[in-house]
N, C-alpha and C positions, 0 to 999 in steps of 0.2 A: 599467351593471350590474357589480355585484363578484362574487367567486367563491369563497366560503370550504369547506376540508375540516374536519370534523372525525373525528372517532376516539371512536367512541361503542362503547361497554360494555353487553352485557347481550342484544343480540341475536343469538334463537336461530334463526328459521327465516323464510320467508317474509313468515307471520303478521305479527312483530315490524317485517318492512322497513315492510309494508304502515301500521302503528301510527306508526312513525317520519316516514314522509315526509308522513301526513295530520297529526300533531302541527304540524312544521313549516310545513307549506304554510300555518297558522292565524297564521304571524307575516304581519304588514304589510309588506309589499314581497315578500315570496319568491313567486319565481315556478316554480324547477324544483327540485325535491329527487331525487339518485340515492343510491342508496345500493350502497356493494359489498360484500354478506354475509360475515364473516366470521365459525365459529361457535367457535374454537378460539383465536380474536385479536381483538378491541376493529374492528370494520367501519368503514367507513370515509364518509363521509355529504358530499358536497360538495352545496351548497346557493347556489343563485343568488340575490341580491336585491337592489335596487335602492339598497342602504347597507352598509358592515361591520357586521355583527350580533353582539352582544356576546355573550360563550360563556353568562355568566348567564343574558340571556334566552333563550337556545337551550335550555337545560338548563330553565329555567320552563317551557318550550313541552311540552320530553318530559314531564316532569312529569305537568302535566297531562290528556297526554294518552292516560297508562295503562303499563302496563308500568314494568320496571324498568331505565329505558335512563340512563347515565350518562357524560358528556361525560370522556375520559380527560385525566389536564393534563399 
């Protein structure tokens, strides 16, 4: 298992964490998505999965799956 953070943009409350970590869990391999709200700063989203997951398809993942969440570079 690998361990990547990212720093994601755009969320604002609970709601948003809840949107962020079902997007994710939808890639193959990921098994545990946390996220640590931050509503004043770019949150912080460490995501477990069985490969390095490229920031692209992370950012696909959000994408799709609603909100305007945006992987910071």
């Amino acid at each position: 298992m690998t361990q990547q953070t990212f720093s994601v943009l755009g969320l604002r409350c609970e709601g948003c964490v809840d949107t962020v970590k079902q997007a994710l869990l939808t890639i193959d391999g990921v098994s545990v998505v946390e996220v640590t709200l931050q509503t004043a700063a770019p949150s912080s989203v460490q995501v477990e999965a069985d490969r390095i997951l490229d920031p692209e398809r992370v950012q696909a993942a959000l994408a799709a799956g609603g909100g305007d969440f945006r992987i910071q570079s």
